[in-house]
N, CA, C and O atoms as CSV, one atom per row, in Angstrom:
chain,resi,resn,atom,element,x,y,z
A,1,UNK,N,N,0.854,-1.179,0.000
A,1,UNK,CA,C,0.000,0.000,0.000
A,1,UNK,C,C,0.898,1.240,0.000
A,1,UNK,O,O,1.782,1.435,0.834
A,2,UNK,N,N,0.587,2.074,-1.027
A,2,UNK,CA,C,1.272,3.390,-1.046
A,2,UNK,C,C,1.198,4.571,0.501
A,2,UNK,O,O,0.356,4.604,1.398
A,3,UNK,N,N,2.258,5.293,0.322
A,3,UNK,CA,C,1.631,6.453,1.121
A,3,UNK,C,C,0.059,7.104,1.223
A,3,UNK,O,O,-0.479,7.458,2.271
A,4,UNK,N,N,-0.544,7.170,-0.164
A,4,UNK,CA,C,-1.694,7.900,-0.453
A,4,UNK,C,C,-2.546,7.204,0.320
A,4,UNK,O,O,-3.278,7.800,1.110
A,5,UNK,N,N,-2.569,5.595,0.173
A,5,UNK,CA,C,-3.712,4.978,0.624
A,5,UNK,C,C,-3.475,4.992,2.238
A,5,UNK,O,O,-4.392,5.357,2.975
A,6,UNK,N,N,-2.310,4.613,2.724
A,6,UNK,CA,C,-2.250,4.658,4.265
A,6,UNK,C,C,-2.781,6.042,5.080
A,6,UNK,O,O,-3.535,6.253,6.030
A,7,UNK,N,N,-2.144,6.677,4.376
A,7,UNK,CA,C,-2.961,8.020,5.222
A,7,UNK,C,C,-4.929,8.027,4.949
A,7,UNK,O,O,-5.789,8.324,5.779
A,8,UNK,N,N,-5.140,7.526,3.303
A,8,UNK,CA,C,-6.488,7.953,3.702
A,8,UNK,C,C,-7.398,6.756,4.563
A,8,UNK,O,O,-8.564,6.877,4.941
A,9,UNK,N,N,-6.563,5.660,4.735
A,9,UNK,CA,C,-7.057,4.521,5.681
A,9,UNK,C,C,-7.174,5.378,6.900
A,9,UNK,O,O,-8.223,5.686,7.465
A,10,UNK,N,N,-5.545,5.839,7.340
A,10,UNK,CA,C,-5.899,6.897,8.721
A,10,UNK,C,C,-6.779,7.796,9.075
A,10,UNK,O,O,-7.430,7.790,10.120
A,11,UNK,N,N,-6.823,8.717,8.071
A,11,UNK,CA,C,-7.938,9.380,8.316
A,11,UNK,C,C,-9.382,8.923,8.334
A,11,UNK,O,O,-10.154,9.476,9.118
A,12,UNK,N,N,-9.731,8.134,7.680
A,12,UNK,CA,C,-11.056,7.719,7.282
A,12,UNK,C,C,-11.513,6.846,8.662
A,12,UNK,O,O,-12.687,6.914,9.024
A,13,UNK,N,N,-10.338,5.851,9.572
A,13,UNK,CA,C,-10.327,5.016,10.494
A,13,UNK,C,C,-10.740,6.583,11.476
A,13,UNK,O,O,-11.853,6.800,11.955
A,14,UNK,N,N,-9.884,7.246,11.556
A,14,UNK,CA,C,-10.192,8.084,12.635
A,14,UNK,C,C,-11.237,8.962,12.903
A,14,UNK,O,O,-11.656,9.477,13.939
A,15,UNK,N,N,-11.583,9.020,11.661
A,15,UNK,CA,C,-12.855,9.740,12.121
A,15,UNK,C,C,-14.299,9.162,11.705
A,15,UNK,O,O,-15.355,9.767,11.518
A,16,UNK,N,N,-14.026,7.920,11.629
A,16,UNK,CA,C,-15.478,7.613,11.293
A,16,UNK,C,C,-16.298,7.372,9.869
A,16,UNK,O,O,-17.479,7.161,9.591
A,17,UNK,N,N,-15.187,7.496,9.182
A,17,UNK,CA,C,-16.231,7.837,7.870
A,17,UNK,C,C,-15.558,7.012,6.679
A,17,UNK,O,O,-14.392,6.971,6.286
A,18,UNK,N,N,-16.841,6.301,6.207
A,18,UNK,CA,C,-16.983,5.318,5.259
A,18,UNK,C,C,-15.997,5.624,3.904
A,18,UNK,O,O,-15.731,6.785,3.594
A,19,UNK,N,N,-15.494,4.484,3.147
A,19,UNK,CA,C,-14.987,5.013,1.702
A,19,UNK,C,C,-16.469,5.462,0.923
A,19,UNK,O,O,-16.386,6.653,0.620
A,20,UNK,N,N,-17.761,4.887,0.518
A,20,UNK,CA,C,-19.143,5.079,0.608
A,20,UNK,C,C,-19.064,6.699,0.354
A,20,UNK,O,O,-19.073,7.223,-0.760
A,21,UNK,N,N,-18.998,7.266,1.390
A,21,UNK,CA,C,-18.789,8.744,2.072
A,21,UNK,C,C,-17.904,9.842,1.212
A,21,UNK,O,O,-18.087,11.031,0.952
A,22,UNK,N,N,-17.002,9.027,0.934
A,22,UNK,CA,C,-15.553,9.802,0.075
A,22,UNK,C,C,-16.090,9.424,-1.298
A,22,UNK,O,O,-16.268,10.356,-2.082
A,23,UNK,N,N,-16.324,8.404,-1.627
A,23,UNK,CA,C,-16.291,8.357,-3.297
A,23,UNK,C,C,-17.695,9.288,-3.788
A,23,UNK,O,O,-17.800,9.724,-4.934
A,24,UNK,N,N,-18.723,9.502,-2.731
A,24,UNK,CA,C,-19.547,10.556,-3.048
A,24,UNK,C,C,-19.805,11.871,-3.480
A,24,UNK,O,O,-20.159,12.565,-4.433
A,25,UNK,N,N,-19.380,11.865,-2.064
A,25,UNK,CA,C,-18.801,13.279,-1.988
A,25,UNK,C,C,-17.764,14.081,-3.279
A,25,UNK,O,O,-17.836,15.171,-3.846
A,26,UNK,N,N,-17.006,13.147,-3.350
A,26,UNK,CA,C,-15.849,14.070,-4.850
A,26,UNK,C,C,-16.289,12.888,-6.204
A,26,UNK,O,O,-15.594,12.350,-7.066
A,27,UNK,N,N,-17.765,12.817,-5.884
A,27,UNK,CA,C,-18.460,12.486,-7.854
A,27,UNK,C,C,-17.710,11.305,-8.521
A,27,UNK,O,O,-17.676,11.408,-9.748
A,28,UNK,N,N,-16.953,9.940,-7.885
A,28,UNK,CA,C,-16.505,9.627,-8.174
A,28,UNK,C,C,-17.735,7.888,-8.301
A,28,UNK,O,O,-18.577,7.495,-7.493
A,29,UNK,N,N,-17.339,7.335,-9.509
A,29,UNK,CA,C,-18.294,6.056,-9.227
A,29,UNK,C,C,-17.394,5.002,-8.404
A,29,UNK,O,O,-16.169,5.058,-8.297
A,30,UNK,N,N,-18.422,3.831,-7.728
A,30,UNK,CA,C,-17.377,3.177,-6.339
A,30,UNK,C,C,-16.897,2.164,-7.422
A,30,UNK,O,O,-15.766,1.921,-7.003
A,31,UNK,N,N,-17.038,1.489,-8.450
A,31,UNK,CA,C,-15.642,0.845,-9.322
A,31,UNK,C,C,-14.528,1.636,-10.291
A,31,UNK,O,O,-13.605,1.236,-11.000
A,32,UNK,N,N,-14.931,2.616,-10.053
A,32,UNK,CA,C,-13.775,3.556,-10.120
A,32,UNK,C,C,-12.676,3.661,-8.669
A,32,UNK,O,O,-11.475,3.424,-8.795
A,33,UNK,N,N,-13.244,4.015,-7.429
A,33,UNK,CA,C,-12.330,4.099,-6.646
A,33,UNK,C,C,-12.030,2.874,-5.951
A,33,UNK,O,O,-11.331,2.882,-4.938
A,34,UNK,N,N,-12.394,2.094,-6.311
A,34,UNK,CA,C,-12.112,0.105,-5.720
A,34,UNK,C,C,-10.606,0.104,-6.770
A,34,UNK,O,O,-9.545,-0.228,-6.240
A,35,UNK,N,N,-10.627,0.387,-7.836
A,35,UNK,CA,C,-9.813,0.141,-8.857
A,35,UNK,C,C,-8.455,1.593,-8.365
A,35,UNK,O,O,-7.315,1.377,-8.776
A,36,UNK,N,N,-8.610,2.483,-7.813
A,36,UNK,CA,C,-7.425,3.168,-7.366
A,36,UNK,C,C,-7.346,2.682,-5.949
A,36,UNK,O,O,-6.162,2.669,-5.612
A,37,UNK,N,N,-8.244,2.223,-4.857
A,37,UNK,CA,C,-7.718,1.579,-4.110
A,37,UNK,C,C,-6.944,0.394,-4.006
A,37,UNK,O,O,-6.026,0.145,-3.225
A,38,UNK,N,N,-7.426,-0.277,-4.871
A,38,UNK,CA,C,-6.130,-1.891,-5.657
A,38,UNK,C,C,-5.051,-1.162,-6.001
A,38,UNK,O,O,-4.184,-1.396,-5.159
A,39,UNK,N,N,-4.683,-0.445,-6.758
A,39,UNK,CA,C,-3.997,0.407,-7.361
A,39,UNK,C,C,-3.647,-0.139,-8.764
A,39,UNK,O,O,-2.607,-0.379,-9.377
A,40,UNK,N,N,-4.972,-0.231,-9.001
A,40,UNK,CA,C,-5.098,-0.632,-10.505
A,40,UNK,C,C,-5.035,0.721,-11.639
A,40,UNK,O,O,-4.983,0.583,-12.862
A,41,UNK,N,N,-5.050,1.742,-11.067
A,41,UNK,CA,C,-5.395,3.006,-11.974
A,41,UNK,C,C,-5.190,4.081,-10.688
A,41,UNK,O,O,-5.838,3.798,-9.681
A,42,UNK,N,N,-4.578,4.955,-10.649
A,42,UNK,CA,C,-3.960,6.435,-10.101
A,42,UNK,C,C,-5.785,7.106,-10.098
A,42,UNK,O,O,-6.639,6.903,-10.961
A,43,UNK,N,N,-5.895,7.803,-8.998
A,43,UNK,CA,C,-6.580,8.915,-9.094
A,43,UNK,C,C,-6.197,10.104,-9.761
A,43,UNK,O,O,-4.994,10.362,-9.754
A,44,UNK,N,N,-7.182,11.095,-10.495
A,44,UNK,CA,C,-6.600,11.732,-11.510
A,44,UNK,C,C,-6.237,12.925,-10.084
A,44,UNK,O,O,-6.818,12.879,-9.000
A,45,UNK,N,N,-5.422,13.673,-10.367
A,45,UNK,CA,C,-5.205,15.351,-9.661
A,45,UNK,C,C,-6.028,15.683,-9.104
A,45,UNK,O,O,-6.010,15.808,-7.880
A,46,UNK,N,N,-7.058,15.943,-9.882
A,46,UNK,CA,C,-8.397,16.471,-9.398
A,46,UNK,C,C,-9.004,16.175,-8.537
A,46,UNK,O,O,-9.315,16.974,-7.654
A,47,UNK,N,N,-9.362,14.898,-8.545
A,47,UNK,CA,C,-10.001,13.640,-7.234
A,47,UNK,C,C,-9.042,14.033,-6.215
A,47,UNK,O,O,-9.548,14.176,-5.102
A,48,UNK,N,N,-7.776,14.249,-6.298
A,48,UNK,CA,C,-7.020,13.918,-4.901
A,48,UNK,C,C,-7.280,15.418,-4.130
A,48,UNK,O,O,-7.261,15.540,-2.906
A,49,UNK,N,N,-7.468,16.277,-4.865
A,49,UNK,CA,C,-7.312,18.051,-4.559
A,49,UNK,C,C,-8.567,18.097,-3.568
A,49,UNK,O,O,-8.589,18.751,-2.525
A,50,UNK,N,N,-9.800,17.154,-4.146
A,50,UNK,CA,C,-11.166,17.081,-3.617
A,50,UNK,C,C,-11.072,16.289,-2.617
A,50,UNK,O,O,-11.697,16.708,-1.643
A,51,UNK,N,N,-10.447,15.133,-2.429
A,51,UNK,CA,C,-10.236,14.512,-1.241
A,51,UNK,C,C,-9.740,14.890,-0.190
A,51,UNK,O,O,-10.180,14.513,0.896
A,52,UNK,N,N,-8.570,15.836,-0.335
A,52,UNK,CA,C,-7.753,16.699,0.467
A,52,UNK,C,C,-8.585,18.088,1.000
A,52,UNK,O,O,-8.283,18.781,1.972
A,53,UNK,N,N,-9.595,18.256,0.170
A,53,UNK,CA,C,-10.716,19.196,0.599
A,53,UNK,C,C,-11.436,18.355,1.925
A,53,UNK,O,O,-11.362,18.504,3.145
A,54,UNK,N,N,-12.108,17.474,1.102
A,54,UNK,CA,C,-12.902,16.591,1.924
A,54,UNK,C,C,-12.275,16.515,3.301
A,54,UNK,O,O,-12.791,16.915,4.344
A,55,UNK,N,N,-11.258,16.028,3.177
A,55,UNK,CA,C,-10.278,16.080,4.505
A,55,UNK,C,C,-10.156,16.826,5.331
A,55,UNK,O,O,-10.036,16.742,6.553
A,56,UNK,N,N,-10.189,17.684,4.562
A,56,UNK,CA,C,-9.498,18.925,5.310
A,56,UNK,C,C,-8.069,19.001,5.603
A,56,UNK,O,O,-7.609,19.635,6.552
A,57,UNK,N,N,-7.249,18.208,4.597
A,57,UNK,CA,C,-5.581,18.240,5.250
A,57,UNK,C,C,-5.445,18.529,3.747
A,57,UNK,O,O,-6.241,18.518,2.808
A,58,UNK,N,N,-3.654,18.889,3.923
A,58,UNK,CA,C,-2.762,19.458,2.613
A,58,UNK,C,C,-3.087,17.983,1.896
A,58,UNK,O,O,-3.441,16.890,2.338
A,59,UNK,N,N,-2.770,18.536,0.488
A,59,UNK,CA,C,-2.342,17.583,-0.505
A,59,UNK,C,C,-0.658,16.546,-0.060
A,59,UNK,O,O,-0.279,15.377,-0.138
A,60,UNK,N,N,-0.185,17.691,0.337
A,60,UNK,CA,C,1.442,17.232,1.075
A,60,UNK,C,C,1.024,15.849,2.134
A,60,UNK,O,O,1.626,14.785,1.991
A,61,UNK,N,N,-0.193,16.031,3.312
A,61,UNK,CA,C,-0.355,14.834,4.081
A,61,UNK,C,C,-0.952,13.784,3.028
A,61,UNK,O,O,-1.082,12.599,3.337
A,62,UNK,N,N,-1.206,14.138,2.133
A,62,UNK,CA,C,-2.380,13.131,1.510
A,62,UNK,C,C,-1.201,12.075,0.717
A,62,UNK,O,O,-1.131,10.847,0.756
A,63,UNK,N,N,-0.371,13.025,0.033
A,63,UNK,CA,C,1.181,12.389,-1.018
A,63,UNK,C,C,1.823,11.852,-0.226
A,63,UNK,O,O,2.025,10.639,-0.171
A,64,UNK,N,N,2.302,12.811,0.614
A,64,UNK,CA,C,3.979,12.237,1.443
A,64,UNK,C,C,4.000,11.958,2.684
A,64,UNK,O,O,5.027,11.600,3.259
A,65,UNK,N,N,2.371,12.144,3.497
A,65,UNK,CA,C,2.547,11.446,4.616
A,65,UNK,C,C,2.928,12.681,5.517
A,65,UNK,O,O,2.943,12.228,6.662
A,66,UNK,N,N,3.055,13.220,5.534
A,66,UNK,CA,C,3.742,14.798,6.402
A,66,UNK,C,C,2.820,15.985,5.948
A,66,UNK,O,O,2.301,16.009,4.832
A,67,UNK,N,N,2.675,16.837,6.763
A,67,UNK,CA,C,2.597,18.690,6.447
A,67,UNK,C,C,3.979,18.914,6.120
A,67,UNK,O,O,4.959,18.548,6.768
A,68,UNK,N,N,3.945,19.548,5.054
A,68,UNK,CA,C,5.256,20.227,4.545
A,68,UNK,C,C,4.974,21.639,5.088
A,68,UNK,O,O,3.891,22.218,5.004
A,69,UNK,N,N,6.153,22.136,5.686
A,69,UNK,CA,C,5.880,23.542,6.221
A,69,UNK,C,C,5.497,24.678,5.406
A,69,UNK,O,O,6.061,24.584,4.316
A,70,UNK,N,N,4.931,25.487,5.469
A,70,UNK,CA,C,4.699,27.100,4.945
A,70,UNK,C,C,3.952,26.205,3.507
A,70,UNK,O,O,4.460,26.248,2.387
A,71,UNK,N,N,2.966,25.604,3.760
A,71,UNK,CA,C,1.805,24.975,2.595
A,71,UNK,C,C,0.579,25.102,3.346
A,71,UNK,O,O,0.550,24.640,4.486
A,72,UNK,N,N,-0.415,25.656,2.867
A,72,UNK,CA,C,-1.781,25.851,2.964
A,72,UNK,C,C,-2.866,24.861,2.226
A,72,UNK,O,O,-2.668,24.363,1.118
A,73,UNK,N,N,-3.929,24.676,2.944
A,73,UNK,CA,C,-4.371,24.481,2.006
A,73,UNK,C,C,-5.297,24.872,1.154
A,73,UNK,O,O,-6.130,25.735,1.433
A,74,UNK,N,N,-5.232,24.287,0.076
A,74,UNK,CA,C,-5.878,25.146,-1.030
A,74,UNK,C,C,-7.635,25.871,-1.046
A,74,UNK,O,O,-8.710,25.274,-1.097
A,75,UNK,N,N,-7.372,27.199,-0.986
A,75,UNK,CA,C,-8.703,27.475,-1.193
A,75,UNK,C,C,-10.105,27.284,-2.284
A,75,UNK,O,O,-9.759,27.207,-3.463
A,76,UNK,N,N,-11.137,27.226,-2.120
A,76,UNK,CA,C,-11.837,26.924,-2.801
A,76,UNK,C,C,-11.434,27.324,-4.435
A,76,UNK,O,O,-11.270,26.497,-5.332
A,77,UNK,N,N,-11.354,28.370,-4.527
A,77,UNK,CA,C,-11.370,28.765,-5.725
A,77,UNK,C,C,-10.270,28.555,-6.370
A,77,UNK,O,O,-10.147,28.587,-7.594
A,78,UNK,N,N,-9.202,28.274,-5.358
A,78,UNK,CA,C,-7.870,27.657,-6.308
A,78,UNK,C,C,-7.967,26.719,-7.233
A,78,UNK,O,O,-7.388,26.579,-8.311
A,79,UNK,N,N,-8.970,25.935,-6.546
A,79,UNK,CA,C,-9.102,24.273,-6.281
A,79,UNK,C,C,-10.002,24.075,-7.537
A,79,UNK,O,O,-9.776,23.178,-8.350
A,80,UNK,N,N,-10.839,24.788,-7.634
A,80,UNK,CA,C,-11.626,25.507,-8.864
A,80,UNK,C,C,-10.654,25.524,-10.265
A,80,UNK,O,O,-10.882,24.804,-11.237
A,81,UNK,N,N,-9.708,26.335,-10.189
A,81,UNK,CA,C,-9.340,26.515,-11.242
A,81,UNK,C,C,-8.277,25.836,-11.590
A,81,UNK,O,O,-8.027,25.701,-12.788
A,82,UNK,N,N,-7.427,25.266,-10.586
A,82,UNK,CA,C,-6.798,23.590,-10.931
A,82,UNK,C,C,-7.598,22.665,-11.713
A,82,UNK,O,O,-7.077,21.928,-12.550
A,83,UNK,N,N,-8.965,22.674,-11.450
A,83,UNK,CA,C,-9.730,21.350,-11.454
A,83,UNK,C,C,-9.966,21.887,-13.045
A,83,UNK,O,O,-10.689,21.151,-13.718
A,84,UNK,N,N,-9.578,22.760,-13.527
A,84,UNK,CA,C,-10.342,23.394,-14.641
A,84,UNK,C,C,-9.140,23.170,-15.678
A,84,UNK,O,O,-9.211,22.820,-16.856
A,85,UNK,N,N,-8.137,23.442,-14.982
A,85,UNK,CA,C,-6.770,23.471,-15.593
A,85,UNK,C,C,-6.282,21.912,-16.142
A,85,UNK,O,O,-5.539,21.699,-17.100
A,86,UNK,N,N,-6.927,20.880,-15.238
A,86,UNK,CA,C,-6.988,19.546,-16.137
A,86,UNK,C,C,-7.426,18.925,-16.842
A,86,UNK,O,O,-7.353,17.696,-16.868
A,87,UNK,N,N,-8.195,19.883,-17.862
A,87,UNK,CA,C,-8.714,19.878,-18.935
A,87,UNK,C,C,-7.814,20.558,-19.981
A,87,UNK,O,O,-8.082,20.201,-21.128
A,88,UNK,N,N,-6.923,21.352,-19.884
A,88,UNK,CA,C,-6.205,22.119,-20.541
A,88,UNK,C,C,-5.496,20.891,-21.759
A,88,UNK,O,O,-5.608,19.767,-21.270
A,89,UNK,N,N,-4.847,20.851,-23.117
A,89,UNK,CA,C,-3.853,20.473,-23.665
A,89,UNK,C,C,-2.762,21.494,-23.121
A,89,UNK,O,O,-3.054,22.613,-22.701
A,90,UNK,N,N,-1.190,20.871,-23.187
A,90,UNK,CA,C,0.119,21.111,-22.832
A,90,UNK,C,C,0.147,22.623,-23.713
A,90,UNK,O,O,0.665,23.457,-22.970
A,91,UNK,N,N,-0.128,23.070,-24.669
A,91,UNK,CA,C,0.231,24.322,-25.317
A,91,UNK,C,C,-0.792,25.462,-24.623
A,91,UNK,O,O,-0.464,26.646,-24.550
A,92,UNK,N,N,-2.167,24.913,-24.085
A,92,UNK,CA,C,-3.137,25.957,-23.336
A,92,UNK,C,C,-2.532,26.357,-22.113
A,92,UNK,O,O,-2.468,27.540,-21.777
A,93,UNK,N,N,-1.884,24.991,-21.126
A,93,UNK,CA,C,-1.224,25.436,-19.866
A,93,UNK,C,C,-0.424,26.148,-20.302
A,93,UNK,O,O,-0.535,27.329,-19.970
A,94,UNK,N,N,0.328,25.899,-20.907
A,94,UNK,CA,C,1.906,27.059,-21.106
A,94,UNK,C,C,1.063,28.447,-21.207
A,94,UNK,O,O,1.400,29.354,-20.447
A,95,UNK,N,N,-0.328,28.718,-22.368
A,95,UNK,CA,C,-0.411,30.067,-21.948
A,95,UNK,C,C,-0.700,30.334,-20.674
A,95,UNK,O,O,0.055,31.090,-20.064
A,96,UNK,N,N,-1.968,29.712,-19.945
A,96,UNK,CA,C,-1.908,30.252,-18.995
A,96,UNK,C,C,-0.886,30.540,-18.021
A,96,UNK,O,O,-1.118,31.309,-17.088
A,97,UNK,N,N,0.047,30.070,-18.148
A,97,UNK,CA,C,1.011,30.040,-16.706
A,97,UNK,C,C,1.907,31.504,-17.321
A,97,UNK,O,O,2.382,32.322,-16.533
A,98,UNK,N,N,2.056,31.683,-19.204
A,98,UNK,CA,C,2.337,32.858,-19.039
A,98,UNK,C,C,1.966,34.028,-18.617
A,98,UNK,O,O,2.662,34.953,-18.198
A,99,UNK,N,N,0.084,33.900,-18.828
A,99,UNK,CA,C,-0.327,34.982,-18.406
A,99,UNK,C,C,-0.207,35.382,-16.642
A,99,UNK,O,O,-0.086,36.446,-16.034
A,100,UNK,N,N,-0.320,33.781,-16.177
A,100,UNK,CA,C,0.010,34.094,-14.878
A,100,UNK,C,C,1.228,34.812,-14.210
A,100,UNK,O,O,1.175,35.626,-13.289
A,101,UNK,N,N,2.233,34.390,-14.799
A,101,UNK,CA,C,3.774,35.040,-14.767
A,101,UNK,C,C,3.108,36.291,-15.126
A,101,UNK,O,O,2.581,36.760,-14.117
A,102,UNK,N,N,2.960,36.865,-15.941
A,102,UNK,CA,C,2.792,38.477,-16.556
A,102,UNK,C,C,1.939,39.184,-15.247
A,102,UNK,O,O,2.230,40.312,-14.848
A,103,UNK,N,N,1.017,38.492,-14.732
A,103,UNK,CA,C,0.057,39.059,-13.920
A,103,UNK,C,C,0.464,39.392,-12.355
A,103,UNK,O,O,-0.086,40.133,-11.540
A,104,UNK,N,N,1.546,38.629,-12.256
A,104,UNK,CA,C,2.275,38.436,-11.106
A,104,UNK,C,C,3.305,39.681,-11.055
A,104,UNK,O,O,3.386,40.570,-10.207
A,105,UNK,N,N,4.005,39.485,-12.131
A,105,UNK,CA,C,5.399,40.849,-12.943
A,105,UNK,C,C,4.508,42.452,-12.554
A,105,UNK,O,O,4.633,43.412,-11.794
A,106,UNK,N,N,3.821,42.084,-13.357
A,106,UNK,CA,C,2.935,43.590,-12.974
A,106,UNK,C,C,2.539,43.860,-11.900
A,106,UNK,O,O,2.732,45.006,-11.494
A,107,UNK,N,N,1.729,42.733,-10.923
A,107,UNK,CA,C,1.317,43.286,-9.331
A,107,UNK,C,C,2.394,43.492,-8.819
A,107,UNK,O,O,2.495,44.290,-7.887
A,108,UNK,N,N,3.467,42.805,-9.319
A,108,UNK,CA,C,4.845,43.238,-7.853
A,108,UNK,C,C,5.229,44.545,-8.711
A,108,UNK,O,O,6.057,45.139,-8.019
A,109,UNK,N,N,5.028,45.205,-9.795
A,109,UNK,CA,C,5.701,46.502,-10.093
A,109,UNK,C,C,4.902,47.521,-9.397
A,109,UNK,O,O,5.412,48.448,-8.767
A,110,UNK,N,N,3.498,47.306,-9.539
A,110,UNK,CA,C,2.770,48.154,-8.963
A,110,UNK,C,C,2.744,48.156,-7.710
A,110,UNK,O,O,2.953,49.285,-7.266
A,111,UNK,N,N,2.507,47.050,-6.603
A,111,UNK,CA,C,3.608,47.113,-5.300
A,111,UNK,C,C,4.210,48.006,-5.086
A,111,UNK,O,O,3.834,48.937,-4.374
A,112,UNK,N,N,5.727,47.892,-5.893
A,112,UNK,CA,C,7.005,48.319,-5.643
A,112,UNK,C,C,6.378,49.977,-5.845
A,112,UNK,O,O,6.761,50.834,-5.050
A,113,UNK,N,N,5.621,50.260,-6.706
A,113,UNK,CA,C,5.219,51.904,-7.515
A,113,UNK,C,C,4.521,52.624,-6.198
A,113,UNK,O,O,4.641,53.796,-5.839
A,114,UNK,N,N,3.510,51.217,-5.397
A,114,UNK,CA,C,3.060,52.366,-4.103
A,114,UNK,C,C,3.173,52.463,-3.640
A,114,UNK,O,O,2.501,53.314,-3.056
A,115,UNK,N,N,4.524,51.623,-2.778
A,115,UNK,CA,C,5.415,51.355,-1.509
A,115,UNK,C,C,6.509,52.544,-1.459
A,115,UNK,O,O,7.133,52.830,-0.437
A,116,UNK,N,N,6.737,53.573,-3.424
A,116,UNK,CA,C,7.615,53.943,-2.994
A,116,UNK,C,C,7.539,55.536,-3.016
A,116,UNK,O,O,8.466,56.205,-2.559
């Protein structure tokens, strides 16, 4: 059993709550998640971002078993537009992440413009 699955055994043992419960909740059908619990097939990104919602813990406890320090977790609307972003082909991400870079370049100039 991977990291992924031991922790969500832990969590799920500890507080009570069914796999039933989880594969619902994040829209998933239950021979779909029987088949990533075998580890016949990976959960896609998305599923895990929603599980880690569900949770309420980082993606970091969900992967590696630990809180990685100075990681949050993701707010709704992040989580939103990740989930949106895995729909993208490889040439759509690249734009967006430029526009994101550009959008970023500019808030820290304008920053720097009223700080000074």
């Amino acid at each position: 059993m991977n990291v992924f699955w031991t922790q969500f055994d832990e969590i799920i043992n500890s507080r009570g709550i069914s796999n039933k419960e989880v594969y619902s909740a994040i829209g998933v059908p239950q021979p779909s998640f029987s088949r990533w619990q075998r580890n016949d097939e990976l959960p896609p990104v998305n599923k895990v971002i929603e599980m880690a919602q569900f949770f309420n813990v980082s993606i970091d406890y969900l992967l590696l078993g630990k809180q990685v320090k100075n990681r949050t977790i993701l707010p709704s609307a992040i989580t939103t537009i990740a989930h949106k972003l895995t729909s993208l082909k490889p040439e759509q991400l690249e734009a967006v992440s430029l526009l994101v870079d550009g959008f970023i370049a500019k808030n820290q100039q304008l920053s720097k413009a009223a700080g000074a």
